[in-house]
Backbone as JSON Lines, residues from 0, in Angstrom:
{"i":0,"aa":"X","n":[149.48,197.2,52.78],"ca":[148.24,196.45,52.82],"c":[148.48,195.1,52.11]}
{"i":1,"aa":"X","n":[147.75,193.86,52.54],"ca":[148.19,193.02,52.05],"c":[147.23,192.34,51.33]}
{"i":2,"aa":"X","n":[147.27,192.03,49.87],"ca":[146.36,191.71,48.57],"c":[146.63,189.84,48.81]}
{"i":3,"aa":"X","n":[145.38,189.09,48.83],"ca":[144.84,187.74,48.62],"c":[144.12,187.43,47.28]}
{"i":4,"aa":"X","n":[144.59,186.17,46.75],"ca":[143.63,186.29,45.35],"c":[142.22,185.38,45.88]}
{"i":5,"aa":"X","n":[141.66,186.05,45.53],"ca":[139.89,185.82,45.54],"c":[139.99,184.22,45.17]}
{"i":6,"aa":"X","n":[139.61,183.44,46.08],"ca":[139.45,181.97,46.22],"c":[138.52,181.55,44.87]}
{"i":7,"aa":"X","n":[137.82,182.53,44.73],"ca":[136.87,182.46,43.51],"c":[137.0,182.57,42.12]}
{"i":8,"aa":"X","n":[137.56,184.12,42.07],"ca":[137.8,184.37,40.53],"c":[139.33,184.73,40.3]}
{"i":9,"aa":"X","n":[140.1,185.07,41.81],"ca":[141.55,184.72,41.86],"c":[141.97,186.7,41.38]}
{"i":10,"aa":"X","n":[141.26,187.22,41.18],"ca":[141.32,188.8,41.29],"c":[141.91,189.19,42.7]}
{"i":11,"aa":"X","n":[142.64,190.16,42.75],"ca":[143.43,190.16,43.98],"c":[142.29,191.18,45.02]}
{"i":12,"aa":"X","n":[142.7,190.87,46.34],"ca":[141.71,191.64,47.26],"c":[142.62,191.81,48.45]}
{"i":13,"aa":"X","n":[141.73,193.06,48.7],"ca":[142.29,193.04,50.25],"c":[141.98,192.87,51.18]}
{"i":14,"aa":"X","n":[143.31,192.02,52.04],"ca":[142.87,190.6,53.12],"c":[143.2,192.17,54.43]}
{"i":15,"aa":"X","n":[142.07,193.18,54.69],"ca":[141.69,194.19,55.71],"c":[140.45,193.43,56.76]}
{"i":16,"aa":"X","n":[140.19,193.89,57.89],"ca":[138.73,194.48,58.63],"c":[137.78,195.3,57.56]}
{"i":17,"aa":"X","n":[138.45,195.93,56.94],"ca":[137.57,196.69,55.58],"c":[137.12,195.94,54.75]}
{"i":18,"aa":"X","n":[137.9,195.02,54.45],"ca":[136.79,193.8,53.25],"c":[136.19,193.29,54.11]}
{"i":19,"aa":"X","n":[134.95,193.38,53.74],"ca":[133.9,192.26,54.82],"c":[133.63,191.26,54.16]}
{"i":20,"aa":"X","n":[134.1,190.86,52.79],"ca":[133.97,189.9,52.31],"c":[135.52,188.7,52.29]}
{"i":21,"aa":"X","n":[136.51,189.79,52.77],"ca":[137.55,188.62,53.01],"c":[137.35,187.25,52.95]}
{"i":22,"aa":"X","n":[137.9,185.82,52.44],"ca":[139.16,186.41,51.05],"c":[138.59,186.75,50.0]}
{"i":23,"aa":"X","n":[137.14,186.61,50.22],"ca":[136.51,187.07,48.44],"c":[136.97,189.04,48.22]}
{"i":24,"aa":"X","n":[136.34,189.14,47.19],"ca":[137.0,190.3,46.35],"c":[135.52,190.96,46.38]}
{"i":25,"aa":"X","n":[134.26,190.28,46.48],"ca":[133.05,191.17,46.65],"c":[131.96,189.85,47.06]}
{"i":26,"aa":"X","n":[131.26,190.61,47.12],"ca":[129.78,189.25,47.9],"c":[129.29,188.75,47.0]}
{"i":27,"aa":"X","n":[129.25,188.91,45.52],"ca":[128.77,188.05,44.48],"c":[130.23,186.56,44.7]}
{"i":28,"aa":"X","n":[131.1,186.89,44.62],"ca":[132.19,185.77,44.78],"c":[131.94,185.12,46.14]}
{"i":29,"aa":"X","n":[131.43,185.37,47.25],"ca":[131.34,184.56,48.23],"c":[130.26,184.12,48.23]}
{"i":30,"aa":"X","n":[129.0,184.81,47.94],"ca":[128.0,184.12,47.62],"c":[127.9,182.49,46.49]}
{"i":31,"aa":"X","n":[128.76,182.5,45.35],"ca":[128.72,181.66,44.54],"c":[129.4,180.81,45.26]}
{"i":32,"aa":"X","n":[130.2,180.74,46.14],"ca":[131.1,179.97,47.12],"c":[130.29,178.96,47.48]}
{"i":33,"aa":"X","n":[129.52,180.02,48.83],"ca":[128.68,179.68,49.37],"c":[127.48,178.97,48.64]}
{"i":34,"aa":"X","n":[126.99,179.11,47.54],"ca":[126.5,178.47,46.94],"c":[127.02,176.54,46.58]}
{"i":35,"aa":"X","n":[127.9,176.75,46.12],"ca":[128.8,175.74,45.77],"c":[128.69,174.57,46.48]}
{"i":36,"aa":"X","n":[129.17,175.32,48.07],"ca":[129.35,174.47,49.16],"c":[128.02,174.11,49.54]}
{"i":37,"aa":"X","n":[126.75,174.78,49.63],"ca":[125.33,174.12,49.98],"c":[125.39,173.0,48.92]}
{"i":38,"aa":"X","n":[125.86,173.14,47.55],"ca":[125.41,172.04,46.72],"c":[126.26,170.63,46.88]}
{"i":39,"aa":"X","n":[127.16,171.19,47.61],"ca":[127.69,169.57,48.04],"c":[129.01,169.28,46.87]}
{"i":40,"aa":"X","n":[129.4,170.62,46.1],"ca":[130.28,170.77,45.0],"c":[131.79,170.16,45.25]}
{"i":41,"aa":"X","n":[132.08,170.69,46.46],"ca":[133.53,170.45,46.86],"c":[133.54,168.92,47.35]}
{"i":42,"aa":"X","n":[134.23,168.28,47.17],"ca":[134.53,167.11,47.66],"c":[135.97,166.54,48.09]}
{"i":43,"aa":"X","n":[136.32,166.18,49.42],"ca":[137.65,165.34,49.43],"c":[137.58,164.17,49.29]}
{"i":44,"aa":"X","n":[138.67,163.67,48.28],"ca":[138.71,162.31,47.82],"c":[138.83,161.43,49.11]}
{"i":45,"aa":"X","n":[138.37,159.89,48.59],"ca":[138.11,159.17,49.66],"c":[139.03,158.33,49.52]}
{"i":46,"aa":"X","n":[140.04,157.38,50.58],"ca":[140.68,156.63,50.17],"c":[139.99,155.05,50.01]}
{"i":47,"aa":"X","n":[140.68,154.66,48.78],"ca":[140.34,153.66,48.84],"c":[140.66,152.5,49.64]}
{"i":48,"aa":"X","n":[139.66,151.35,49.81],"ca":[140.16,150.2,50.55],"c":[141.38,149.2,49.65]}
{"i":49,"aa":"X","n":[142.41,149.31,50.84],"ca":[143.46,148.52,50.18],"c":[143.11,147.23,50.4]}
{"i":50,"aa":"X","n":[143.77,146.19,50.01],"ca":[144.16,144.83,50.13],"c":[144.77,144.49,51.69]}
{"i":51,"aa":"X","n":[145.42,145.55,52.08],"ca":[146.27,145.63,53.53],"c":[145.19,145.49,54.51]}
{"i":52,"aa":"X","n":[143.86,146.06,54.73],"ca":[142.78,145.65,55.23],"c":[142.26,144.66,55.77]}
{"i":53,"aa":"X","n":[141.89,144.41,56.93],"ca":[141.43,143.22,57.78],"c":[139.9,143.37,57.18]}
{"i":54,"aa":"X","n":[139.37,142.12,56.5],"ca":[138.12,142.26,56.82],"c":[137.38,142.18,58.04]}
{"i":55,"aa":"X","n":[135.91,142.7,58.07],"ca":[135.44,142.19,59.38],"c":[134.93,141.04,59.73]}
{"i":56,"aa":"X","n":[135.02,140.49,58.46],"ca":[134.42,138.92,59.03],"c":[135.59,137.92,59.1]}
{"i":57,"aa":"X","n":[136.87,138.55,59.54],"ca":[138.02,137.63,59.34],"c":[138.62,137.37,61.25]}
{"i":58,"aa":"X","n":[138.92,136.22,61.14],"ca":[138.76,135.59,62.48],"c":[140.19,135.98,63.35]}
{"i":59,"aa":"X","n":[139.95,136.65,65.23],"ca":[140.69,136.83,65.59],"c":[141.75,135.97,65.88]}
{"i":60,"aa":"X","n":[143.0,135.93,65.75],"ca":[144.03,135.36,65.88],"c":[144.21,134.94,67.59]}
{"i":61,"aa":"X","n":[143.98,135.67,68.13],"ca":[144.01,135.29,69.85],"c":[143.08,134.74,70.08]}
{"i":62,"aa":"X","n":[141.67,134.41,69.05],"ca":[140.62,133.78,69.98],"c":[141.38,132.17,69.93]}
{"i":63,"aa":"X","n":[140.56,131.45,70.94],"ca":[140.94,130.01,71.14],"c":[139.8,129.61,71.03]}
{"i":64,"aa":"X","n":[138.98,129.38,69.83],"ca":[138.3,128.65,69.57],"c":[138.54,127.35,69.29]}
């Protein structure tokens, strides 16, 4: 059988059809998950704007104005 650590509290579980809470370890841990994620908790960083960047108000090179 093959044991996953609980994304949550990192307690090992088993990654079965029998856990219905897969990868959590019980429904209080997926619930707080799930919680988490309604609150907008998790975030991926954003990249920042480099210098390498065209602005948009910067003038096309092919126009023939």
């Amino acid at each position: 059988m093959k044991s996953v650590a609980c994304p949550r509290c990192g307690k090992l579980s088993p990654f079965t059809p029998e856990n219905k809470w897969r990868p959590f370890c019980s429904e209080r841990c997926k619930m707080i998950d799930l919680g988490a994620w309604a609150a907008e908790s998790y975030r991926v960083p954003a990249e920042e704007k480099g210098s390498e960047q065209i602005s948009p108000d910067a003038a096309d090179p092919s126009d023939d104005r």
